[in-house]
N, C-alpha and C positions, 0 to 999 in steps of 0.2 A: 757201222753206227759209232758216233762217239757225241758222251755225254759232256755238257760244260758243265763242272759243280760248282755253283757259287749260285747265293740266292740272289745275289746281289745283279737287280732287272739292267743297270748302267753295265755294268761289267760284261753280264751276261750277252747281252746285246751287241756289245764290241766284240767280243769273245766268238761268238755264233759267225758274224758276221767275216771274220777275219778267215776262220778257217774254212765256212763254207767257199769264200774265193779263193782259198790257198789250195782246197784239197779237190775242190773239181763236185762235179755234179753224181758223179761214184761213191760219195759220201752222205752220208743224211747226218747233219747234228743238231745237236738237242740242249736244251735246258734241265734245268730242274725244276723250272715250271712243269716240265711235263713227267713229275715225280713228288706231287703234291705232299706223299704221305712223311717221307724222306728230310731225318732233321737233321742239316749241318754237324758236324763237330766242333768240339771245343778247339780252337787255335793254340792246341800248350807246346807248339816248339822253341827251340831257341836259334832258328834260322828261319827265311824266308823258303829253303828247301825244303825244310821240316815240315812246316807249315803246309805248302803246295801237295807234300808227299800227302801229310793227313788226310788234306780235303779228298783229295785224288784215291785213294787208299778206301776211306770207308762207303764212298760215295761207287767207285767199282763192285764193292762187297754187296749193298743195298741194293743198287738197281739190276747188276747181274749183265752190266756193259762195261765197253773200254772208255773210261772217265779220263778227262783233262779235267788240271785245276792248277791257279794259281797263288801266290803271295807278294803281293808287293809293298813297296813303300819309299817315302822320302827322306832321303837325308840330309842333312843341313851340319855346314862342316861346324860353319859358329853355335850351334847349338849341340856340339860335342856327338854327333850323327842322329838326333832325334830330328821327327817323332820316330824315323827308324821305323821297327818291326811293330811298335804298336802305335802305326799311322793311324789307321781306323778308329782304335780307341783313344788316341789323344784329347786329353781334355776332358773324359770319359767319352763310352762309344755313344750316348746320346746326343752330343753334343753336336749341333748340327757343324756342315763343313767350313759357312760362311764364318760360323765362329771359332769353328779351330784353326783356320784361315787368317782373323784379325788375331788370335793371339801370335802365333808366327810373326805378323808383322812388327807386333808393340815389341816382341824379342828380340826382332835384328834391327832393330832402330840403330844406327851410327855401327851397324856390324858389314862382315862382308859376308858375301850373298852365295857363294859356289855352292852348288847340292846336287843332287842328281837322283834319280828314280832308279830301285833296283828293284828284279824283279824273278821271279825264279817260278816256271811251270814243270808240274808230274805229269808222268801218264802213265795210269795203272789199267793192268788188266786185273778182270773176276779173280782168274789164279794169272799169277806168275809175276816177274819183276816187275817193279816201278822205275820210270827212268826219269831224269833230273835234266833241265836243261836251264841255263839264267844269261841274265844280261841286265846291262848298267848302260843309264842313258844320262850323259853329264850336261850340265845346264846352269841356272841361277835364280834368284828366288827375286820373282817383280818388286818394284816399290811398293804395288798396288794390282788389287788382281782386276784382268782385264780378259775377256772374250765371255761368250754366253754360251759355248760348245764344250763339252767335257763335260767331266765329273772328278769328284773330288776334291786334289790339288791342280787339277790342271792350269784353273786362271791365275794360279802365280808358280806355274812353271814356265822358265822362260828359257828359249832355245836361242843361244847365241847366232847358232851359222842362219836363223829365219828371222833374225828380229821378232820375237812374238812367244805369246806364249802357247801351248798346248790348247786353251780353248779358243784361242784366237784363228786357229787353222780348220779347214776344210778333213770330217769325219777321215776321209778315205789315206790324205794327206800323213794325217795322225798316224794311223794303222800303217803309213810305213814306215815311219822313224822313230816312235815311241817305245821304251822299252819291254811292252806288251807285245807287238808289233813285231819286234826282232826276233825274240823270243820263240813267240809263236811260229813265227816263218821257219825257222829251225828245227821248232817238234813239229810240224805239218811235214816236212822234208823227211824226219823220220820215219813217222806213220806211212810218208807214201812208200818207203823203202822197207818198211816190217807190216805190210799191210795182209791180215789173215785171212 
């Protein structure tokens, strides 16, 4: 069994989806849909590791399984690495994506555009260590955001070696080059090598 913590249904969904293909049908995983009572934690690290560790960490503790969790975020070299670690909440966290999305743009007006997604997954057990694993996926920030697939920043992440951005590509396509993607292929390879 392994849990995904994140409430987050986009995430969760790519998440579920990634490792049930990575780790084989020997596996059963889950959400936190199926943990209704179960309230996130506060995000207070000062790393995308931290972060990953928390969710992973309290969410093991709560449900009484071996939890994944991750943290990631965009960085944008001309906005001195913002939004960075507090992607989510840029602009405050209500503020929907399309409009944390145009302010970005109204930013790098006549700037240059290099950014990249970083992104750092835990996997905690009930008792015993948390393990850390990350990855950095380098790329550039559209003129203008483009594709209907994704979530988040995706339609103005733009992948040089594809022409295109993140929501512009095919789900499955995503999950293998994205730094969620990588990531995860890495802690799957894990788990299937410390599997209890």
């Amino acid at each position: 069994m392994l849990v995904v913590a994140t409430r987050n249904q986009s995430k969760a969904s790519e998440m579920v989806k990634i490792l049930s293909e990575l780790l084989g049908e020997s596996w059963e995983v889950r959400s936190l849909a199926d943990y209704p009572d179960y309230p996130e934690p506060e995000e207070t690290g000062d790393s995308y590791a931290a972060n990953a560790k928390i969710k992973a960490e309290a969410a093991a503790g709560a449900t009484n399984e071996r939890c994944i969790a991750d943290d990631a975020g965009l960085e944008i070299d001309a906005l001195g690495g913002a939004p960075g670690l507090h992607s989510k909440r840029f602009g405050g966290e209500d503020l929907p994506f399309p409009d944390k999305i145009r302010i970005i743009l109204e930013r790098l007006d006549g700037k240059e555009r290099d950014a990249r997604f970083r992104c750092a997954v835990a996997i905690s057990e009930p008792e015993g260590p948390t393990m850390v694993f990350e990855s950095v996926k380098e790329g550039s920030i559209a003129q203008k955001p483009a594709g209907e697939r994704g979530f988040g920043y995706d339609s103005i992440f733009h992948l040089p070696e594809l022409n295109c951005t993140f929501a512009q590509i095919e789900p499955d396509h995503k999950n293998a080059v994205s730094h969620r993607g990588i990531v995860l292929a890495e802690a799957a390879q894990w788990l299937r090598n410390h599997d209890a």
